[in-house]
C-alpha positions in Angstrom: -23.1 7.2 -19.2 -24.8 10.1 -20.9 -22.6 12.8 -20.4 -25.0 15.2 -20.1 -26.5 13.8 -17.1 -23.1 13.1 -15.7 -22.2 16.7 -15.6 -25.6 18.2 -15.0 -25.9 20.4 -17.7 -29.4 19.2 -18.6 -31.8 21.3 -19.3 -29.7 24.5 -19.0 -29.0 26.3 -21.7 -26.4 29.0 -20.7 -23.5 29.2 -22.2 -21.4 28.0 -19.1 -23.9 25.1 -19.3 -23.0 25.0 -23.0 -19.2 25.1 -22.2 -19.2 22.2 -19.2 -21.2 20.2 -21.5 -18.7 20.5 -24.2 -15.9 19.6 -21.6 -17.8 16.8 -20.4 -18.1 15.5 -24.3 -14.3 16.1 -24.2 -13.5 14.0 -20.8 -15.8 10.8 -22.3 -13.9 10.9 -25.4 -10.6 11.0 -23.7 -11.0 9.1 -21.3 -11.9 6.2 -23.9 -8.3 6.2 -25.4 -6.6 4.0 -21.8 -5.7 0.2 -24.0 -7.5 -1.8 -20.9 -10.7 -1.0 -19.7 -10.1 -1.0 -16.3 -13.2 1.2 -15.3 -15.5 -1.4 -16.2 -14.2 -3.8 -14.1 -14.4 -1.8 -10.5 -17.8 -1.1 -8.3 -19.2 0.7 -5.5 -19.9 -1.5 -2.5 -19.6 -1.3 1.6 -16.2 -0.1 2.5 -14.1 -2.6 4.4 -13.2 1.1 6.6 -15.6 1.3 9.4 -18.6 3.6 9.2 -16.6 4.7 5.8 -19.7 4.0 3.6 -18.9 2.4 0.2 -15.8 2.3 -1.3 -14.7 0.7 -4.7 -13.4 -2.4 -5.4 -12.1 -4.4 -8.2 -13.4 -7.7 -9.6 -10.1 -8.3 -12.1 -6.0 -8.0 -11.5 -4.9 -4.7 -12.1 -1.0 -4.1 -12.7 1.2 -1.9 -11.0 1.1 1.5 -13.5 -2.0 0.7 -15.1 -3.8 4.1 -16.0 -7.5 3.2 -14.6 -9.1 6.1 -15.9 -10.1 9.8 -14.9 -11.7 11.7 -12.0 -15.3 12.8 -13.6 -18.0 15.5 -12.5 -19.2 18.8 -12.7 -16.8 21.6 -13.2 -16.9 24.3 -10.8 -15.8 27.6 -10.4 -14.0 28.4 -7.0 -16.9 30.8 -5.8 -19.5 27.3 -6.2 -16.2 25.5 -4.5 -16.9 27.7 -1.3 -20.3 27.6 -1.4 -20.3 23.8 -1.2 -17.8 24.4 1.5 -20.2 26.2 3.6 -22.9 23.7 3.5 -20.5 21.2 4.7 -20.6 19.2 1.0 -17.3 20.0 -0.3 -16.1 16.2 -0.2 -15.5 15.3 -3.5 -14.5 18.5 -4.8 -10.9 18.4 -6.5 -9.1 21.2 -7.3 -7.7 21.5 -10.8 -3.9 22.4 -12.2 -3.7 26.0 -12.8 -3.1 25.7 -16.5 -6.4 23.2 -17.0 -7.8 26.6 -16.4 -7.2 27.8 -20.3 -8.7 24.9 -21.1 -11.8 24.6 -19.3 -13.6 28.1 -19.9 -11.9 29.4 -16.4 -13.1 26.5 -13.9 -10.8 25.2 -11.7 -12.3 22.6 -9.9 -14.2 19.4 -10.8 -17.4 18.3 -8.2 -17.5 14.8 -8.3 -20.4 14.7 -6.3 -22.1 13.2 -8.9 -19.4 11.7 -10.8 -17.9 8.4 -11.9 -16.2 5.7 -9.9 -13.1 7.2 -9.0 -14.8 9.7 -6.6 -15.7 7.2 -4.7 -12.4 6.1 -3.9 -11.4 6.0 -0.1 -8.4 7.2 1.6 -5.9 5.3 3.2 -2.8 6.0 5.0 0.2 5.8 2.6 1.3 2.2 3.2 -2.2 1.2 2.6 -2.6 3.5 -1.0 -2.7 1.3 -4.1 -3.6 3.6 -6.4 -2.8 7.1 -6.9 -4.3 10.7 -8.7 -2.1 12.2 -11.4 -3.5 16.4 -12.7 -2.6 17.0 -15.9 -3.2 20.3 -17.8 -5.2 18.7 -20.6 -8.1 17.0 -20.5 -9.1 14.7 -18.7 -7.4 16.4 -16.1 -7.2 14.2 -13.7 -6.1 10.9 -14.4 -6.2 7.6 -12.1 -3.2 5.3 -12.1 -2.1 1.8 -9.8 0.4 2.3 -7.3 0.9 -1.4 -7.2 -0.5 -4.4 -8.1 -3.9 -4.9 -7.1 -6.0 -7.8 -7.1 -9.8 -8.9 -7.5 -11.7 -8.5 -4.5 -9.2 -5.6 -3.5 -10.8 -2.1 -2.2 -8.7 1.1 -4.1 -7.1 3.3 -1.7 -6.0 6.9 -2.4 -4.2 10.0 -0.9 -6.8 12.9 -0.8 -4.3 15.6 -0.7 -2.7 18.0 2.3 -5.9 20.1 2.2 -8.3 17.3 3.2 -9.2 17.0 6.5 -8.5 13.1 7.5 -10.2 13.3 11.5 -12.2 9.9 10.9 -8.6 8.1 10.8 -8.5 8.8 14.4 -11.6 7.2 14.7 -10.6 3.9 17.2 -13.0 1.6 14.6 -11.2 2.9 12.1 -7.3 2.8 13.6 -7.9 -0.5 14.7 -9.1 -1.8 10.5 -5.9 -0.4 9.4 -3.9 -2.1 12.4 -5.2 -5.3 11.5 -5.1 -4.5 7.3 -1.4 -3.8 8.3 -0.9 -7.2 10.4 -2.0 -9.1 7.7 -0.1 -7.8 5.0 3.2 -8.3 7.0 2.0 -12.0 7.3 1.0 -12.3 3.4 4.1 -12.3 0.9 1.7 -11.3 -1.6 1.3 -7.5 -0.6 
């Protein structure tokens, strides 16, 4: 993916545009260096969650520890953070370590709105999470590891953080998936 694009610095020519750009060029080369290409082998499809929307999936085995990749998008500063917070579009915003900060020209979160994969993960509650973000202070910032084994066909499940507000769990659609998820599991020796 052009990186440009990816970020959306196209077209500008500031230099904050200048300096996200450069960051972006820094998270595509980084995030290259993981052995297994795991990335490549998940997609965006319907969530299994009701009324969720998509979720991702893989289509290969992915072993417990496995380092999947890295949380991409826009950076942000956390004035644009509350912005997006007042038009009610501050879902895939993640806040960044502190010390990322000295790193990134002063922006502490990333917008993933328009990101890569791993933004579209859903959440889960914890028994349910197979995979799992890790903030670093250097790039890429935000890196995505498995929890536990996960196999083809799987949807990836994550924990969004104690800031996040989780009120569609409540959902009875929703409570019911995960009662059933949970049923099955307990009768699988697999999971």
């Amino acid at each position: 993916m052009n990186p440009v694009h990816q970020y959306g610095t196209a077209g500008h020519s500031s230099g904050a545009s200048m300096a996200r750009y450069l960051i972006a060029l820094i998270l595509l080369v980084t995030s290259v260096g993981c052995s297994e290409r795991y990335e490549e082998h998940l997609f965006v499809n319907k969530s299994r969650i009701p009324d969720a929307g998509n979720g991702v999936f893989t289509d290969r085995f992915i072993p417990a520890g496995a380092k999947l990749g890295s949380y991409g998008g826009r950076f942000i500063t956390r004035k644009e953070h509350l912005l997006l917070v007042a038009q009610n579009r501050w879902h895939y915003v993640m806040k960044l370590k502190p010390c990322a900060a000295s790193h990134t020209g002063g922006y502490t979160r990333i917008d993933g709105a328009q990101g890569n994969v791993f933004t579209r993960i859903n959440y889960a509650p914890k028994p349910f999470q197979n995979v799992r973000f890790v903030k670093i202070c250097d790039p890429p910032y935000v890196l995505v590891y498995a929890t536990r084994d996960i196999n083809p066909g799987e949807e990836l499940y994550i924990d969004y953080g104690k800031n996040y507000r989780y009120d569609f769990m409540k959902y009875p659609r929703v409570v019911h998936y995960f009662e059933e998820l949970g049923n099955a599991r307990s009768a699988s020796p697999s999971q």
